[in-house]
Short mmCIF file of the C-alpha atoms (twelve columns), coordinates in Angstrom:
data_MODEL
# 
_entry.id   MODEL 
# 
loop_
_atom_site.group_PDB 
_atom_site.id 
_atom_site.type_symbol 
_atom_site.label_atom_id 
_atom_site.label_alt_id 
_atom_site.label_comp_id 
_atom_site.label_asym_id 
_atom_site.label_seq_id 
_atom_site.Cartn_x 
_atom_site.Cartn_y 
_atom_site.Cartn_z 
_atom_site.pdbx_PDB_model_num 
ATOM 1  C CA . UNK A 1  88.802 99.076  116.889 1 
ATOM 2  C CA . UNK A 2  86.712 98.996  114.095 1 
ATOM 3  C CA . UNK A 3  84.323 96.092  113.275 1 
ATOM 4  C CA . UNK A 4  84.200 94.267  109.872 1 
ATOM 5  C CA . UNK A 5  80.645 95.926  109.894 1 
ATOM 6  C CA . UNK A 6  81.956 99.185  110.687 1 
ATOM 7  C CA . UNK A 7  84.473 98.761  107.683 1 
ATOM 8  C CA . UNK A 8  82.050 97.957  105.117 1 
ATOM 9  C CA . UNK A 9  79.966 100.849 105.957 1 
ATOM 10 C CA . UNK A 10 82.681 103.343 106.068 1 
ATOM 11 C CA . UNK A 11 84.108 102.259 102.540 1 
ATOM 12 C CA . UNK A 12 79.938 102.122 101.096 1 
ATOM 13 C CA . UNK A 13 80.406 105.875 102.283 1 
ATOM 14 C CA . UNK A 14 83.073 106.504 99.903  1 
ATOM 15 C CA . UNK A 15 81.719 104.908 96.985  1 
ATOM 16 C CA . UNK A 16 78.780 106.398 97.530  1 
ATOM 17 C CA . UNK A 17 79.383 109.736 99.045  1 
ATOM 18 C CA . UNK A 18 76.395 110.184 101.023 1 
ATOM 19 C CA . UNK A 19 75.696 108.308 104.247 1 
ATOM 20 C CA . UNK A 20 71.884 107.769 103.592 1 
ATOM 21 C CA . UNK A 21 72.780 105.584 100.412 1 
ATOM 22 C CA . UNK A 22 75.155 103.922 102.066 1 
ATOM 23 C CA . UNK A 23 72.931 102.697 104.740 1 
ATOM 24 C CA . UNK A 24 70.260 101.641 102.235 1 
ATOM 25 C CA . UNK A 25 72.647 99.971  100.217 1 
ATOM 26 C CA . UNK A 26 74.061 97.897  103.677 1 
ATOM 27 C CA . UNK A 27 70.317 97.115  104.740 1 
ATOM 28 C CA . UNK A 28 68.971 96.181  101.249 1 
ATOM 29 C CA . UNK A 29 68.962 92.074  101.398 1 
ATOM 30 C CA . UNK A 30 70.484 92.294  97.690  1 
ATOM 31 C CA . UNK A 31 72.339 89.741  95.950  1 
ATOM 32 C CA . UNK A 32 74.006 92.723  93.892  1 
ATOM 33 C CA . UNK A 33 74.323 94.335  97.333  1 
ATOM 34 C CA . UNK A 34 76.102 91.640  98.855  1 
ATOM 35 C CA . UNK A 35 78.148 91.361  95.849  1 
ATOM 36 C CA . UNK A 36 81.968 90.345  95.218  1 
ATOM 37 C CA . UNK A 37 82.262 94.226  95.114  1 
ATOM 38 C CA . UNK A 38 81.296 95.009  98.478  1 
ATOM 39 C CA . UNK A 39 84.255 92.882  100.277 1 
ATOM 40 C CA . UNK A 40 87.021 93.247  98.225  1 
# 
């Protein structure tokens, strides 16, 4: 099973389409980050 984490990093990878990004945009302690748009 996946974790919630696991989740959220897998769908920042599709909006993204690049890994790297999507890890910077997970560890970034960003109000915009942690946005409405990242748990849908």
């Amino acid at each position: 099973m996946l974790s919630i984490e696991d989740l959220t990093l897998l769908q920042a990878i599709r909006e993204t389409g690049s890994l790297s990004r999507a890890w910077a945009k997970r560890l970034l302690p960003c109000p915009a980050v942690q946005g409405s748009d990242r748990f849908v």
